[in-house]
VOPA-706567 format. One line per 8 residues: for each residue x, y, z of C-alpha. Coordinates in nm, 3 decimals, decimal comma. Example, Ala and Ser with C-alpha at 12.3 -4.5 7.8 and 13.67 -1.06 7.14 Angstrom:
<filums>
1,230/-0,450/0,780; 1,367/-0,106/0,714
</filums>
This chain:
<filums>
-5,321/-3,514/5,262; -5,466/-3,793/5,074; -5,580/-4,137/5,300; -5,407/-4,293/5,085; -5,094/-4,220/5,272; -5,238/-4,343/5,586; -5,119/-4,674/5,826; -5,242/-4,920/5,605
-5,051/-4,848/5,325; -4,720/-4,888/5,487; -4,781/-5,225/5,664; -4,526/-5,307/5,371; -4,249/-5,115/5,497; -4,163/-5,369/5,754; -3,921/-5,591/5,599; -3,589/-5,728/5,605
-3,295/-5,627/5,437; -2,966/-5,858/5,406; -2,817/-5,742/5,755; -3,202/-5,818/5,914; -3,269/-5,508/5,998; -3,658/-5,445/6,041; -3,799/-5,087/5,983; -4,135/-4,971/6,015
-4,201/-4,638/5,813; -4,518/-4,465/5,945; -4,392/-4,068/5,794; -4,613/-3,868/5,697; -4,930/-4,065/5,832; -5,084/-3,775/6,021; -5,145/-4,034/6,283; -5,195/-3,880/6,672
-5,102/-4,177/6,815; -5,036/-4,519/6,767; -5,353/-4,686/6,882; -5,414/-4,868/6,513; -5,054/-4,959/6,466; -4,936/-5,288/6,521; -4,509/-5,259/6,681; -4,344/-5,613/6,542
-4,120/-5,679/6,909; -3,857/-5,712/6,684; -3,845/-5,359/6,493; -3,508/-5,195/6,494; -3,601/-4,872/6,335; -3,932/-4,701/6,411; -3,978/-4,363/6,175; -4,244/-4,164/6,267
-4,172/-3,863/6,144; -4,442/-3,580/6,012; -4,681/-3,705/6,217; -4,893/-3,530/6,478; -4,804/-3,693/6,796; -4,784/-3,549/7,146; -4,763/-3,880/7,349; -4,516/-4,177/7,297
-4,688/-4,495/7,265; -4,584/-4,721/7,602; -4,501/-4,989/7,365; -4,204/-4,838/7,211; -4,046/-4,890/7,526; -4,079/-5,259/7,516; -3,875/-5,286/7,152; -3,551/-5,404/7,312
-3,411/-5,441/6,960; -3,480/-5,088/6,825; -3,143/-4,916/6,720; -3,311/-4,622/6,572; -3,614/-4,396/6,664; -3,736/-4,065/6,491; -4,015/-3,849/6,600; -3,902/-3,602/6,379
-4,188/-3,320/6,255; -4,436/-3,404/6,529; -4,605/-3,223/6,814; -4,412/-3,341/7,086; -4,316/-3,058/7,388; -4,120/-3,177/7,721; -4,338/-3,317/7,886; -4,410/-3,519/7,622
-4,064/-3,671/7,570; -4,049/-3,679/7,953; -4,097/-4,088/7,965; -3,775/-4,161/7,757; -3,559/-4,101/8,044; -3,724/-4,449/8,175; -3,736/-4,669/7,899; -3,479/-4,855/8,028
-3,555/-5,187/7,787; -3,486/-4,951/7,499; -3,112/-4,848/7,643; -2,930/-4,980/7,363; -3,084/-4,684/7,139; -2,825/-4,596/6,875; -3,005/-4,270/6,712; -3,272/-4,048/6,847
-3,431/-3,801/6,590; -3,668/-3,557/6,769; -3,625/-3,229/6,531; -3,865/-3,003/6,454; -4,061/-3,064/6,779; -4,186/-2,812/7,019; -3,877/-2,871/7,294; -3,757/-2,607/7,479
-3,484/-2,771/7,681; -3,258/-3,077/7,610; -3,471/-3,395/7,732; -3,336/-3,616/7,933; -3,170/-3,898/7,722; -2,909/-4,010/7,995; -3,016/-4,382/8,003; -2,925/-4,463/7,639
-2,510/-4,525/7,682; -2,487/-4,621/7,312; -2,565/-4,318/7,156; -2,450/-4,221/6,851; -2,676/-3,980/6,685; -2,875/-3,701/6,867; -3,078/-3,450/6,664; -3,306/-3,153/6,840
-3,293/-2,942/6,569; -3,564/-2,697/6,470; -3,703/-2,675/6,802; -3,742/-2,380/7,114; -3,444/-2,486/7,252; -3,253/-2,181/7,486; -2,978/-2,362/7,672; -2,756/-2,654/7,589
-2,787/-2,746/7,999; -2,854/-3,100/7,986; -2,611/-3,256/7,715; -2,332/-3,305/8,033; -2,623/-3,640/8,087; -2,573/-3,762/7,744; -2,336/-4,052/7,675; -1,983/-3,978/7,568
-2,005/-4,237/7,268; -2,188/-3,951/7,087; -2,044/-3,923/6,730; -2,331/-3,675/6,585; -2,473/-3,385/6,745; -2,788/-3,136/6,569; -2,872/-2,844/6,769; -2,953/-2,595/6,453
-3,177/-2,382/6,467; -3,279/-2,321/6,804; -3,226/-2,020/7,115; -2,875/-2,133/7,225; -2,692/-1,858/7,323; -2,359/-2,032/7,508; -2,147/-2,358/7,349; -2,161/-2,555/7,681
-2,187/-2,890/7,837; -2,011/-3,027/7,521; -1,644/-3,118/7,624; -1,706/-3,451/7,720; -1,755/-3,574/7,352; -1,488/-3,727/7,264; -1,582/-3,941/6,990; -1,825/-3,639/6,834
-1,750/-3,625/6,481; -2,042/-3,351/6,367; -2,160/-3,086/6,563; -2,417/-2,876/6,441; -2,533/-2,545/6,606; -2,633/-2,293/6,271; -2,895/-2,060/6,331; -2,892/-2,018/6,695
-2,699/-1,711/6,911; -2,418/-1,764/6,973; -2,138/-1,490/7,010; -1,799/-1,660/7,108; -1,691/-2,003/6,943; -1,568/-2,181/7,287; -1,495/-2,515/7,467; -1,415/-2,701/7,203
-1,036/-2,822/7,327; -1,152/-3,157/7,410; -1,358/-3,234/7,051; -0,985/-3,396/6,937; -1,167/-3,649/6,688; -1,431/-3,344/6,553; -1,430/-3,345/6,163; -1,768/-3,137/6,079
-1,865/-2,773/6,295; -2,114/-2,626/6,142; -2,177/-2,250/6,297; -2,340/-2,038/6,076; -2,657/-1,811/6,082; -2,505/-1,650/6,429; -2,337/-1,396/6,600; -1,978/-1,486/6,595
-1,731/-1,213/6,577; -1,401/-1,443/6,543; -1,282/-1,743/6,506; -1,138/-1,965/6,789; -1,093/-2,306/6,741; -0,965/-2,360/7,069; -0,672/-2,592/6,930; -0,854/-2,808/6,703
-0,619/-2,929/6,412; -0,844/-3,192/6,270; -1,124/-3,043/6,131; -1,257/-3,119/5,758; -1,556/-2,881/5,708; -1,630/-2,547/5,912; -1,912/-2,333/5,832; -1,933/-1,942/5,972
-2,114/-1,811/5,708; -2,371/-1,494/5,812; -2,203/-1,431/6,139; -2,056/-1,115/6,255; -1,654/-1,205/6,147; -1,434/-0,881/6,016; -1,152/-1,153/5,980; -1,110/-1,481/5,893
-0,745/-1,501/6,137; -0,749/-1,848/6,382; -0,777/-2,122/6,070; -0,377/-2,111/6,031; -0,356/-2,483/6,232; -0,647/-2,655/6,043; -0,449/-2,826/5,802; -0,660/-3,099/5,750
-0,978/-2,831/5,643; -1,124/-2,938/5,323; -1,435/-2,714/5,286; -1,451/-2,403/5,465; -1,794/-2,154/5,371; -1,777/-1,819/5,543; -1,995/-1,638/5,347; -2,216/-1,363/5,413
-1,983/-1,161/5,645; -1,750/-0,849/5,683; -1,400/-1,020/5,634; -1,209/-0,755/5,420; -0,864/-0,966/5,357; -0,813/-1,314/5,271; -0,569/-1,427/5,549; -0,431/-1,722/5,707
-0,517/-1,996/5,415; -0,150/-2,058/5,300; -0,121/-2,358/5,575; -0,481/-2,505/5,463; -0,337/-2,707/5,183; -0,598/-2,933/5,193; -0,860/-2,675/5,102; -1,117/-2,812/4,810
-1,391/-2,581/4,899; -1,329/-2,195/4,989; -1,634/-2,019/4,986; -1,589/-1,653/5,079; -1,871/-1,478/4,880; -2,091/-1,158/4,994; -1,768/-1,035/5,215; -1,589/-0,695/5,168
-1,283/-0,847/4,970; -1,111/-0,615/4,713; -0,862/-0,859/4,640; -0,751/-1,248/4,595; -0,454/-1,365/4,846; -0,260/-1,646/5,039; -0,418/-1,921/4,816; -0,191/-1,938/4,579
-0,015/-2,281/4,669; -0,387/-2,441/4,774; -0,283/-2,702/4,525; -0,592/-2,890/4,589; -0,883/-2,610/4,521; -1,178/-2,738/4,297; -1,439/-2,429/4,422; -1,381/-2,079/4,498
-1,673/-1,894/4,538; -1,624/-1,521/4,518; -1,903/-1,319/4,394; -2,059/-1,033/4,552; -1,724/-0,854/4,670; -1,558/-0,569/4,568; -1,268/-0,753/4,327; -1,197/-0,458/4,093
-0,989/-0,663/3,795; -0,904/-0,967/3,648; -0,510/-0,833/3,634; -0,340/-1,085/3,893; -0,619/-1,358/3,913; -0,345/-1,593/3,718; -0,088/-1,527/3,996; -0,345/-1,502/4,283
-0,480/-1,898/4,187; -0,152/-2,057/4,068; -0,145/-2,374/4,283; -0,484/-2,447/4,118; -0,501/-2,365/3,759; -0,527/-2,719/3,703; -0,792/-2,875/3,966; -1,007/-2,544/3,986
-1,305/-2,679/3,796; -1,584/-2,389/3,960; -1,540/-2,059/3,986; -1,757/-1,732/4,095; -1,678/-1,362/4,041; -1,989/-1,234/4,012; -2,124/-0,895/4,106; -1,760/-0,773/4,121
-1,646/-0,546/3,906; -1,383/-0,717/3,755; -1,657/-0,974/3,635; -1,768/-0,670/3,387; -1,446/-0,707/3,238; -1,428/-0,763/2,822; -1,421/-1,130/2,763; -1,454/-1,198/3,147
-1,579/-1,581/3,080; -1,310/-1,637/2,807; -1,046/-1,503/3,024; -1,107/-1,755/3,270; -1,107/-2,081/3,047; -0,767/-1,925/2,915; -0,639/-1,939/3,306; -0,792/-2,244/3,442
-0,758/-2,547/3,250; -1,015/-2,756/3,357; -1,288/-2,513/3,440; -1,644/-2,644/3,388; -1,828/-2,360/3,542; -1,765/-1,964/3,539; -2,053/-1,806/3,758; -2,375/-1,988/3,624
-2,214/-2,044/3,330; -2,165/-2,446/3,304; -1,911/-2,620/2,968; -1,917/-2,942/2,835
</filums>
């Protein structure tokens, strides 16, 4: 990397913005430690991310104002997190950012009770033992792309709004009956053979794509869904989307599909992604999509054979009045 990028240059990055808030920006310094730094006692944010730190800096733990910390894309293993869970002047943390690390168990974070954001993404991670210490004020959780094999140590998060476990392995969707205020779950890139929501009626956005699902049976209660991507699996029937009148987003490409059902009063559908089934024609499609002739505006049938239909794109401007894309076809 050029030196340009280095410390010096971003001794401009502190600065105030109209609700005061005082950041210091130090990505993508390539900086292993701190030493040359100068930390203004009143910083609020501190990014280091992209960095090549191992060690905190004992001075971040004197920044009793800082609401935000990331030490994302460092070097940084347990034991080098390890003094956190004593940096008691630093309690009022709101967000902690330590993805793409080298961790290989939740830290301990107990001390900070204001918590709001917690990311460990993109680390070594095998267990979720450890997040029962984290405070229940939690409104963000990012465990992608990690070892985790067992949803756990989760149900006191009441206020969570986002959880995030993709690319882990996980086989069974569980404990989630107490996540009442949970809007986001974002699951895919796992092993999950079917879906259990364990009650939840509120969520907005679910993501299952590349699991292991045959059927897409346990959604029937999620009225409020709004985007629901499961992708990339072995569902052969579209089932149990009648109630999901909300739906905007229905993405149920690369599946074993050989025909279009139960969305036919989804009066609110902008996207329906189905390419890469096994749709044979186009003979129903108008019937099939009804409820949203008129807000469908995207649309893929690709790599079915009905898409080798005569006049396939045609067709579908005749149906849907407002399309604006068929496939990767985009109109004016």
């Amino acid at each position: 990397m050029d030196s340009s990028t280095g410390p010096d240059n971003h001794e401009s990055t502190v600065e105030d913005d109209v609700e005061s808030t005082v950041l210091l920006d130090l990505s993508s310094c390539q900086l292993r430690d701190l030493d040359s730094v100068e930390l203004p006692p009143s910083l609020n944010e501190l990014d280091l991310t992209a960095n090549r730190l191992t060690a905190l800096d004992p001075r971040i733990s004197h920044l009793s104002n800082l609401k935000k910390l990331s030490l994302r894309q460092n070097l940084f293993t347990d034991d080098g997190v390890l003094p956190l869970s004593t940096w008691h002047p630093i309690s009022a943390l709101h967000e902690l950012v330590l993805r793409d690390n080298q961790l290989k168990k939740i830290p301990d974070v107990s001390i900070f009770k204001m918590l709001l954001v917690f990311d460990v993404s993109f680390n070594e991670i095998s267990s979720l033992n450890g997040l029962s210490k984290v405070s229940n004020t939690l409104k963000e959780l990012y465990v992608s792309k990690n070892e985790v094999t067992k949803m756990e140590e989760i149900e006191h998060f009441h206020e969570l709004q986002i959880l995030e476990l993709g690319s882990n392995r996980l086989r069974v969707m569980e404990n989630l009956e107490n996540l009442s205020t949970l809007q986001e779950l974002w699951l895919g890139r796992n092993r999950i053979r079917s879906i259990n929501l364990c009650g939840l009626k509120c969520i907005k956005k679910l993501s299952l794509q590349s699991n292991r699902l045959t059927s897409m049976t346990g959604l029937e209660e999620c009225v409020a869904l709004e985007e629901l991507y499961l992708s990339h699996n072995g569902i052969t029937k579209m089932e149990g989307l009648s109630t999901l009148v909300n739906l905007r987003v229905l993405d149920v490409s690369s599946n074993k599909l050989t025909e279009i059902n139960d969305i036919e009063n989804l009066a609110k559908l902008e996207d329906l992604w189905l390419n890469d089934n096994q749709i044979p024609s186009l003979d129903n499609i108008a019937e099939a999509v009804a409820g949203s002739r008129e807000t469908l505006t995207t649309i893929y049938l690709e790599r079915n054979p009905c898409a080798n239909s005569p006049n396939y794109v045609s067709t579908m401007r005749g149906i849907f009045a407002n399309i604006q894309q068929v496939d990767s076809e985009m109109f004016a």
